[in-house]
Structure formats: structure tokens, C-alpha cells
N, C-alpha and C positions, 0 to 999 in steps of 0.2 A: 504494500500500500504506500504511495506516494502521501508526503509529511504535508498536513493539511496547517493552515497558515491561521491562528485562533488568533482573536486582540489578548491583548495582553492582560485587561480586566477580567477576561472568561476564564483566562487560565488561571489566576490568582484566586479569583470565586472559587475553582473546582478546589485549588489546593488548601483552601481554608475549608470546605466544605469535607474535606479526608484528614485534614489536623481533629476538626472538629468529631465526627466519627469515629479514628482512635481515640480520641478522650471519651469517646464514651463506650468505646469496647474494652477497656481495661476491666480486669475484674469487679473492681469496687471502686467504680467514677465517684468522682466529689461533685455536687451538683448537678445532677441529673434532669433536673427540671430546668435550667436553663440551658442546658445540655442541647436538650432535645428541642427546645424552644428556636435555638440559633442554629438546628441543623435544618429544622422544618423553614426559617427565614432563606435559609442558602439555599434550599433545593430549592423555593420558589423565584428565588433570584437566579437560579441557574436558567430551570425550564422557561422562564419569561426574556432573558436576554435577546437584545436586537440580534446578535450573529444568528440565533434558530430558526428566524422567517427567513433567512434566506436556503439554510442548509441545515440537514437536521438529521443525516441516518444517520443508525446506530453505530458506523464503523464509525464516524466522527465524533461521537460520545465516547467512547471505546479510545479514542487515539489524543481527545482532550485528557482523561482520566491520565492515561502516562505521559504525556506531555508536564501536567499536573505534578505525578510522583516526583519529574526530576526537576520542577522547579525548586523545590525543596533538599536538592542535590547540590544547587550551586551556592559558590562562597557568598 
């Protein structure tokens, strides 16, 4: 699959939206309720983003999410 070209905001969304989710998949999250408060914010901030009307399969979901892992990679 050729590397699909995301704004820079979406990809930031996604990686805060996967920080957010291991914080709550540890065994015994602290705050739970706002936990799940700011993942259900994110997702809908994800699914509503301007980039989706124009382009929206799933391999592009799929290539956001690791695009995403390795922002979180760099210094």
C-alpha cells in the first residue's frame, strides 16, 4: 500500500486517542470516568474530521493508526 498523506492534526488526534486507551487498558486505570469521557471526545473528533469527506476506507484508518504508533517514536 502506497503511504497515504494524513494532516498533521489527524495524526496527532489518532495518537492521543491510543495514549488515551492504554491509560485505560492498564490493569487498574486511575480515573476511569474521565478516562472514558476523553476517549469517547476523541473518537468523535476522529470520525467527524474534515480529511473523512473526502477519503474514508478502512485501509486509510488502518495506515492512520500506524502512522499514529510512530509519531510517538520520534524524538
Amino acid at each position: 500500500m502506497e503511504a497515504t498523506s494524513f494532516p498533521r492534526d489527524l495524526i496527532e488526534l489518532q495518537a492521543e486517542w491510543q495514549r488515551t486507551y492504554a491509560a485505560l487498558a492498564v490493569p487498574c486505570p486511575v480515573h476511569t470516568a474521565v478516562l472514558r469521557r476523553r476517549l469517547q471526545v476523541l473518537s468523535g473528533r476522529l470520525l467527524f474530521h474534515p480529511y473523512w469527506s473526502c477519503a474514508g476506507a478502512p485501509a486509510a484508518r488502518a495506515e492512520l493508526r500506524r502512522q499514529a504508533r510512530g509519531l510517538g517514536e520520534l524524538p
